[in-house]
FILUMBA-799335 format. One record per residue (C-alpha): residue in three letters; x negated, y, z. Coordinates in steps of 0.5 Angstrom, whole numbers, plus 500, padded with zeros to 3 digits. Example, Ala and Ser with C-alpha at 12.3 -4.5 7.8 and 13.67 -1.06 7.14 Angstrom:
ALA475491516;SER473498514;
***
This chain:
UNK435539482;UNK428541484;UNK429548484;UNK436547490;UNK432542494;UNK426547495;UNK432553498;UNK431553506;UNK437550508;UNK439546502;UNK439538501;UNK442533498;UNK445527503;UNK448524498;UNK448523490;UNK451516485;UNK452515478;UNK446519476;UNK448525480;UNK456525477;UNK457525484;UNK453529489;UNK454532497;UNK449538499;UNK449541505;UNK447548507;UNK445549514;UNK441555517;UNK439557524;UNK443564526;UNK449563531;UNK455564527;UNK461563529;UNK466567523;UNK467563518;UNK468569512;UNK461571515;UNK457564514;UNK460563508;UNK457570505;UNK450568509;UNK451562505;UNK454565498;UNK447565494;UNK446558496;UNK453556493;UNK453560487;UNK446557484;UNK448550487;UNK455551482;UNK450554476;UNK446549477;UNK452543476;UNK455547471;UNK449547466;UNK449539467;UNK456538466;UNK460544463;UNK466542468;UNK466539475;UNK471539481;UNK469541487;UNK472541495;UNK467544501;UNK468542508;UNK465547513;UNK463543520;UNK463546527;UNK460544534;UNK466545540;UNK466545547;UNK473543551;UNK472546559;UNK478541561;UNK476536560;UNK468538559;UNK468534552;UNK463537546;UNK465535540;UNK464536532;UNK470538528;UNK472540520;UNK475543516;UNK475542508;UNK479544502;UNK483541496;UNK478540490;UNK478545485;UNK476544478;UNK472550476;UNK468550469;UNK463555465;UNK469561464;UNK471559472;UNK471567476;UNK466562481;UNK465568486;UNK473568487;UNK473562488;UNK467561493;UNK471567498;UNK478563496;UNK475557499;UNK473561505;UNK480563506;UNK483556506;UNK478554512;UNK479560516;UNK486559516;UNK485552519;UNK480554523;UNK485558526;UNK491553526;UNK487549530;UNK484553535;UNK492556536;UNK495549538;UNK493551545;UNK488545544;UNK483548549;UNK477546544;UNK472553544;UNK468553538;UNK460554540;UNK457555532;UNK458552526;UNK453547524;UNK453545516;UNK457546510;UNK458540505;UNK459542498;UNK462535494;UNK461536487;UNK464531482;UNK463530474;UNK471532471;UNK472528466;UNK479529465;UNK483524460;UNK482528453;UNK482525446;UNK476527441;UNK472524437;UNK474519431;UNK474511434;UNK477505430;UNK483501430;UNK484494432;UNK484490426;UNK491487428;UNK494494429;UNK491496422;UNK494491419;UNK501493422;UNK501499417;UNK505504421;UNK499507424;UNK496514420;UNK487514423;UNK485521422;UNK477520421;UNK475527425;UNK468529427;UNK471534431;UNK476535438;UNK482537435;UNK484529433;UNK490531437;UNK491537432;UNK490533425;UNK495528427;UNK500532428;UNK498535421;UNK499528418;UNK506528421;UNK508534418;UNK505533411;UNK504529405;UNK496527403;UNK493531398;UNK488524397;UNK486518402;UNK491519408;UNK486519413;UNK481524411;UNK482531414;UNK481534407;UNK488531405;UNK491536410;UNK492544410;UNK487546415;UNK491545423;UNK489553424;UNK493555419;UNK499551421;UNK499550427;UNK499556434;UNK494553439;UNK492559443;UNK491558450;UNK490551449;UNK483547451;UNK481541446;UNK480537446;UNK487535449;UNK489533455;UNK497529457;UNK499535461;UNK497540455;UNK502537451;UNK508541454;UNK505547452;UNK504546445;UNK510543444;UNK514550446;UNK508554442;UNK510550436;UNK518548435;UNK515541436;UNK517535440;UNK512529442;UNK512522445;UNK505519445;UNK504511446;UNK499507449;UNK495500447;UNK494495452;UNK490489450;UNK492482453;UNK491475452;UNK496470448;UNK496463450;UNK500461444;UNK496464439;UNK489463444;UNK487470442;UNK487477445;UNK492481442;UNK495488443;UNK502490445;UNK504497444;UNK505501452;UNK509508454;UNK511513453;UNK504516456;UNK508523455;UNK515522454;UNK518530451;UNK523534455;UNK528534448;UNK528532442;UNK527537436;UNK528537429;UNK521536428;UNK518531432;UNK511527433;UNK510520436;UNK502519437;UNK499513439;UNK493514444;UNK486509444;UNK481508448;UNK475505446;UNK470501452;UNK466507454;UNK473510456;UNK472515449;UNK480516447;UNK483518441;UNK489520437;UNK493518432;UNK499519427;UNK504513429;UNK508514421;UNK513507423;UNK514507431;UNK519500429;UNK514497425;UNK509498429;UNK512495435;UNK516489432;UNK512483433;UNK512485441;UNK519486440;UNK524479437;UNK524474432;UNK531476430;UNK530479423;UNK536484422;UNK536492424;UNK532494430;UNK535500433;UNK529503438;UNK530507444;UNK523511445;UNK523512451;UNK523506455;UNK521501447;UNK527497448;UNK531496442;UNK539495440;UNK542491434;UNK547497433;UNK546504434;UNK552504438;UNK548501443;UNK542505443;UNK546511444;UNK550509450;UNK543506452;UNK540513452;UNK546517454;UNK546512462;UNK541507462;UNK534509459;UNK531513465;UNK525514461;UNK519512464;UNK514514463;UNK506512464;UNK500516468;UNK494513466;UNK489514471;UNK481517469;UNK476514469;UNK474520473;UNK467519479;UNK471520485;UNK470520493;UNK475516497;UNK475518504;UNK470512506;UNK465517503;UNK464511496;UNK465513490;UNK469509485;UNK473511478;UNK479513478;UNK482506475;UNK479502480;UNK484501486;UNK480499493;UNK483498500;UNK480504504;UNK485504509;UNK480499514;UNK484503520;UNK490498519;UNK487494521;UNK485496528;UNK489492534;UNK494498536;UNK493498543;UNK501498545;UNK507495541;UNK514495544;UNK519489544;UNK526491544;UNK533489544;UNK540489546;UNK546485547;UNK553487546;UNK560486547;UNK565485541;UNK572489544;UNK578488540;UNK580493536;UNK588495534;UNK588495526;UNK595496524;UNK592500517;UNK597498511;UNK593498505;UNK596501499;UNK592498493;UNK590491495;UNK585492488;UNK581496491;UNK575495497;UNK575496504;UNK574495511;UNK577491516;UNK575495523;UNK575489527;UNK571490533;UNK567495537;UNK561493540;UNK559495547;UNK552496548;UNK552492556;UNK544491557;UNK537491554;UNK530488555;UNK524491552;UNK516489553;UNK511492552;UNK505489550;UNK498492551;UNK492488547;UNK487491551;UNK489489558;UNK494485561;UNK495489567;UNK498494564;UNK504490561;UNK511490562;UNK517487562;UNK523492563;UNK531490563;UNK538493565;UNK545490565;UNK551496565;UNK556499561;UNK550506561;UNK544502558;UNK544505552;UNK542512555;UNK538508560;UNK535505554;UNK533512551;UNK530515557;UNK527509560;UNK523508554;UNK521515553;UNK519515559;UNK514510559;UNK512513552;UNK510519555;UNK506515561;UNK501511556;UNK500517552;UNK498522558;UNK494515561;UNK491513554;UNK492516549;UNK491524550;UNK484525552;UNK479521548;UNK475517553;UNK467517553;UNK463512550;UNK460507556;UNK452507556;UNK451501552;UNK448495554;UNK440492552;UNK443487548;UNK449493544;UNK443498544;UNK439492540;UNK444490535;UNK446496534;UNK438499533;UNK438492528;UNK445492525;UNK445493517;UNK452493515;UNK457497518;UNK462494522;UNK468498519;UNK467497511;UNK463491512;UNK458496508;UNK451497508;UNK449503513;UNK444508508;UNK441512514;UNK448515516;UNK449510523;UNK453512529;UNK456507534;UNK463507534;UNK468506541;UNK474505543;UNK477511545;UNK481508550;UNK477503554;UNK470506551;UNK467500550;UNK462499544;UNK465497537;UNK459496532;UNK455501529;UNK459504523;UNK458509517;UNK459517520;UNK466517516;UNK468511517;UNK467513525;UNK472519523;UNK477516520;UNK477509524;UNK482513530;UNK488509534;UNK495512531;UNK499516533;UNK505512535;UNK506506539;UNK511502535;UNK518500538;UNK520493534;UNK527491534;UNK528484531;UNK529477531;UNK522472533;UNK524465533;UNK523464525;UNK515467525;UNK514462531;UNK510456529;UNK509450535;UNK501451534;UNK501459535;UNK505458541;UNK499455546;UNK501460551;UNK507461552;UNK508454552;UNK504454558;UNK510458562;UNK513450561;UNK511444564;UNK518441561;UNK518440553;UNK524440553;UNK526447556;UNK521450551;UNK524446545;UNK531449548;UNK529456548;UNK526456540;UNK532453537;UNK538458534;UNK542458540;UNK551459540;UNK554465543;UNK561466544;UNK561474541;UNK569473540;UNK570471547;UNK565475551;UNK570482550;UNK570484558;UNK563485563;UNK568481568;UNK567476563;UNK560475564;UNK560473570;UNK563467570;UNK560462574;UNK561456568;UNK560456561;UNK565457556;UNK569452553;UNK567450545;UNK574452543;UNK572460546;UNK566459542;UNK571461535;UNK568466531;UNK575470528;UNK570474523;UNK569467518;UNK574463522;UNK570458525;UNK569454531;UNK562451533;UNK560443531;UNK560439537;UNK552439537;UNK551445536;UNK556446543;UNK551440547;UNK545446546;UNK548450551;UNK551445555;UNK543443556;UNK541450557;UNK546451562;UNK544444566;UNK536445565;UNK536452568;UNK541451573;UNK545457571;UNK550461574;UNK553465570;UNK554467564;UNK549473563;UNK544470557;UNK538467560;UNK533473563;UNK526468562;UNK518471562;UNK517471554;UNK512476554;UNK507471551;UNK511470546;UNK509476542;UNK501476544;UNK501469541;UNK505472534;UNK500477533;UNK494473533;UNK497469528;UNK501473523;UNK494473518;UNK494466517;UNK501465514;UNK503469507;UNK508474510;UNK512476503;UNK518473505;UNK519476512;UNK522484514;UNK518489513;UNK518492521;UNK510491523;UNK506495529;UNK503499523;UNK510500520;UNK506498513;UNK510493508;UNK508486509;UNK512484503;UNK506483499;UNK503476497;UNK498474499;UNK492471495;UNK489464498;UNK495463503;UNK501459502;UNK508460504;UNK511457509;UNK518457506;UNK522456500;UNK529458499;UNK529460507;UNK527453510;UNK522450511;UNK517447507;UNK515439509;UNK510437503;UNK505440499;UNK502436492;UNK497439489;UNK492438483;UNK490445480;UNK492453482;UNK498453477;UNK500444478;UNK504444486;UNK510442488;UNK513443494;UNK518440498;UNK523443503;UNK526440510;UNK533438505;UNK530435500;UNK530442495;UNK524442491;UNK520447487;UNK515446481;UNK510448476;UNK512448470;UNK510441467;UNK510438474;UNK515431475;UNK517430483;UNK514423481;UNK508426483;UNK510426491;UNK509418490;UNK503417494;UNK500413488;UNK497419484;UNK492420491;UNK486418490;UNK482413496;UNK477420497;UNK483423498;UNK485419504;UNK478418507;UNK478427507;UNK486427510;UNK484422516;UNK477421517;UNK473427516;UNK478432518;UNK479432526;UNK487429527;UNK492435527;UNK500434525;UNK500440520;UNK505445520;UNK507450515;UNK499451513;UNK495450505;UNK492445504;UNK484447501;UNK481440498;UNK480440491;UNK483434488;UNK489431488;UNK493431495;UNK500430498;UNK501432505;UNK507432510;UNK510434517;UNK509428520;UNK502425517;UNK495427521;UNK491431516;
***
């Protein structure tokens, strides 16, 4: 790269993997401000970049992204914007011109796009062009590699000992020939090229070829994959047959199945499957008798009767993408293989400035169902009420500043109009208010421009900063975040929506998590009323008059026609407390300031492993996913009161009624007290500040046993 870097205008600002992965950007000091016109000032300078790269790697993916410095007179803001295209694959054969003027197209289109949505953004002159390079690695199958011991013992593999790219091709020469010598040695075989019609198709081969050789050859193909595992009975690490990794659209008269390995380098290699049955059997069953396989899914049938219903409705065919091990950029700016998975999302994890709380209340109007049924066989539904919205209560929640929270309420037979209106209104306040104009940073304090100057990681990923330090603020209060990655400054942006949440809290509200809200009540007794599940006479409550009656319904009007049930006589004391505590007047449910409830649910949520709760959320993310270290706080929808633990995978727990849940070999004798150790208890009482605990995981190695009522 000597050569490029000595260009004016030309550097690298970044390069990993021994420049498999590499950035340049080219910049030059003439005004231009037509995108066309800089990219043929520039086109010399990109063409012996590509040249360059391709002398290296033969194959590489490309994607450019043209930067630009605008000015908006509105609001007196300046601002640099981009513009990038998708990554292209290009080799040594590509039309490189083509696709330097066809990139230039893409980023024109967009800069148009832009500057047409009325945004009042002018552009003063583009600064730099960004050219990423990766090495394109895609998955293909080449040169010879061996077998695992286990499956060559299975004798239902062919392994074609090639020393060229075509293993693909010898394999399906296996398939359609009998060997002339050693079933493994090309010489066995007629030459491919006299076989076999390839033209037009790059070897070696990728997935995705496979397709068109199959139409150019009358010929249909499924190809299989290994997959290394861990036997615990056996106590050695095995192999068991995945896919299909490409599952053919039709089956013909001649048809192929292929086995694809890989190697520890990422190398893959093609091979003759001559017994699929045989070579998948011990992964299969014990049972003895016939096997008939489905291909595309690897289950079997013991009759053919069932394998052809399984195929005609059931089998969905699934099919396997592997990922590469290709070198590829996130939008972090990091590199990383293809088949390595990593969070990158790191704005998720922002504090949404505004969340809103909603719901509704309803009354249940009768309704005349006289309709005859005439098949009493079938299903149906039994229309018994209508529900009548009569009022709702939102609260909006703003994380930043008190002040500009609010709680909103209405009571009328028009509160689902007013509901709409009311909250769009709102919406579009704190959008024109917050959320359309960027405000600036404020000037930092000595003590921020000091730690920032000193900062070695970026507050964002948590990553060491490389000479690319910017400082990150928030948008809407301007104040200093920390210093950050460029990139990660770019994508760490407030969304763009204010979620509206509409669902029941109770059960995620935890007495530790509720400090605030606890404060609104100097008695105990009305804050551990509020929490609990509270009786509502729905069936009764038909009519608004019916609201406004001055005492509380009677237990008998409490009946709920829909399960036909009435409410136990404690179940009835809950609102007759209620009602006597909060001196009510009516019966309008009871309007109480709960705005700290949500601020004290927000703040807490992380502690707890939230796999089993809905998945309505400020980011509208799913949380329905375990969360590793942290413990649940339920099993079976009810509490979960003790935790006994000797190891990760040796736990019992124990829930409010008496439900237990096990490990495997784990005995309910093991909640007796006489399996903790003296230590134990020491920790538990004397080195741990005395708190009650709660729904929360116990970390002390050892053996331990703890429950709701017992100091930890």
């Amino acid at each position: 790269n000597s050569k490029i870097i000595e260009q004016p205008g030309v550097q690298i600002i970044k390069s990993a993997f021994k420049e498999r992965i590499i950035t340049y950007r080219l910049s030059m000091e003439e005004m231009i401000v037509n995108v066309k016109n800089y990219f043929i000032k520039l086109e010399q300078k990109i063409l012996r970049i590509f040249e360059d790269q391709l002398r290296k790697h033969t194959c590489i993916k490309i994607n450019m992204e043209l930067f630009g410095y605008y000015y908006n007179p509105s609001t007196d803001n300046h601002d640099v914007k981009s513009f990038n295209t998708p990554f292209k694959v290009i080799c040594n054969s590509s039309a490189i011109k083509d696709l330097i003027e066809e990139f230039a197209t893409v980023i024109d289109n967009k800069a148009d796009e832009f500057a047409e949505k009325d945004s009042g953004w002018i552009l003063l002159n583009f600064i730099h062009l960004e050219i990423n390079i990766n090495k394109f690695n895609p998955l293909r199958a080449s040169s010879f590699i061996e077998l695992p011991p286990e499956i060559v013992r299975r004798q239902a593999v062919v392994n074609i000992r090639n020393n060229d790219d075509y293993c693909f091709a010898w394999s399906i020469m296996a398939a359609l020939h009998t060997p002339t010598g050693v079933d493994f040695v090309t010489s066995s075989y007629p030459h491919y090229s006299t076989v076999l019609n390839t033209a037009g198709i790059d070897f070696p081969i990728s997935l995705k070829d496979i397709k068109k050789f199959e139409n150019q050859n009358n010929i249909s193909i499924n190809v299989y994959g290994l997959e290394k595992y861990y036997n615990k009975i056996s106590k050695n690490e095995e192999y068991e047959v995945i896919g299909p990794l490409h599952f053919t659209n039709a089956k013909k008269n001649i048809h192929v199945n292929l086995l694809l390995i890989n190697d520890d380098d990422g190398n893959l290699h093609y091979c003759y499957i001559s017994d699929l049955s045989k070579l998948i059997s011990k992964q299969l069953s014990k049972h003895n008798g016939r096997k008939y396989l489905c291909e595309g899914c690897l289950q079997y049938f013991d009759t053919e009767q069932k394998l052809q219903y399984h195929n005609s409705y059931d089998c969905d065919h699934v099919k396997i993408n592997l990922p590469s091990k290709e070198l590829l950029k996130d939008k972090c700016g990091n590199v990383a293989y293809e088949n390595i998975l990593k969070f990158i999302n790191y704005q998720k994890q922002m504090e949404v400035p505004f969340v809103i709380y909603a719901d509704f209340e309803c009354i249940l109007k009768p309704l005349n169902n006289n309709e005859n049924v005439e098949d009493p066989n079938s299903s149906y539904t039994v229309k018994k009420f209508e529900h009548i919205p009569y009022s709702f209560a939102y609260y909006i929640k703003c994380s930043f500043d008190d002040a500009y929270s609010k709680f909103e309420k209405y009571r009328g037979l028009d509160s689902e109009k007013v509901f709409i209106n009311s909250l769009e209104q709102d919406a579009l306040n704190l959008y024109h208010t917050f959320l359309k104009t960027p405000k600036k940073m404020n000037t930092l304090t000595e003590l921020e421009q000091t730690t920032h100057n000193n900062a070695k990681n970026c507050h964002i990923c948590d990553k060491p900063l490389l000479g690319d330090k910017v400082a990150n603020h928030c948008h809407i209060t301007g104040n200093y975040r920390g210093p950050a990655h460029s990139l990660c400054n770019i994508n760490y942006k407030i969304p763009n929506f204010i979620p509206v949440i509409m669902h029941t809290l109770a059960d995620t509200l935890i007495d530790e998590q509720c400090k605030e809200i606890k404060k609104i009540f100097e008695d105990e007794e009305q804050f551990k009323l509020l929490r609990q599940k509270g009786v509502f006479p729905y069936i009764y409550i038909d009519s608004f008059e019916k609201l406004e009656e001055t005492a509380l319904p009677k237990k008998d009007q409490f009946f709920n026609s829909l399960t036909d049930e009435h409410i136990t006589d404690e179940e009835y004391q809950r609102p007759l407390k209620v009602w006597d505590l909060f001196e009510c007047e009516n019966s309008f449910i009871l309007e109480v300031t709960t705005e700290n409830v949500y601020h004290d649910m927000n703040r807490n949520i992380h502690k707890f492993d939230t796999s089993n709760y809905v998945p309505n959320n400020m980011h509208n993310m799913s949380i329905t996913q375990s969360v590793v270290g942290k413990f649940k706080d339920e099993y079976a929808g009810k509490p979960i009161v003790a935790f006994y633990g000797t190891g990760a995978k040796a736990y019992c727990v124990k829930t409010e009624n008496g439900l237990i849940k096990k490990a495997k070999g784990f005995v309910e004798s093991n909640f007796d007290r006489k399996g903790l150790f003296a230590s134990d208890f020491r920790v538990m009482h004397e080195l741990t500040p005395p708190r009650t605990l709660f729904l929360k995981k116990c970390i002390i190695s050892g053996s331990i046993s703890n429950s709701s009522s017992m100091p930890v």
